[in-house]
C-alpha positions, 0 to 999 in steps of 0.5 A: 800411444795414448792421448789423455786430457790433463783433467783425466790425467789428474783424475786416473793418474795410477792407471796411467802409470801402470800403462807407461811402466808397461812400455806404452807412451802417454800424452797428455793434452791441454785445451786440445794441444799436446803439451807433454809426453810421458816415456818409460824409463829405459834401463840400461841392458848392461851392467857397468864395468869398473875400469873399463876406460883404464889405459884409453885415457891420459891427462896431461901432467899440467892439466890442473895449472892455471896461468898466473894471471886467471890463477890470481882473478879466481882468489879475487887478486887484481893482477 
């Protein structure tokens, strides 16, 4: 981990880039206090699978119907 001050980070801002996409953290300090830390982006180590959940899930036949009343205040109705 590197600790860098924001007036260096501004100034070596690409080299600092470089070191996080290399898998390094970097933070970043402001008047002697850590104020930020910079992570690379962790990819996703699978592929995503169409209809994976397919059959794991139900939604129940009324899961879109809404009692008169709430149905009545969402149009602005006063019931």
């Amino acid at each position: 981990m590197q600790v860098v001050n924001v007036d260096n980070m501004k100034l070596d801002l690409t080299r600092c880039l470089e070191q996080i996409a290399q898998g390094d953290e970097v933070v970043i300090i402001c008047d002697g206090n850590p104020v930020a830390k910079l992570v690379p982006i962790q990819r996703a180590t699978t592929e995503r699978v169409p209809g994976y959940w397919k059959g794991r899930v139900r939604i129940a036949a009324d899961f879109d119907e809404l009692p008169p009343g709430l149905a009545a205040a969402f149009r602005g109705e006063i019931p």
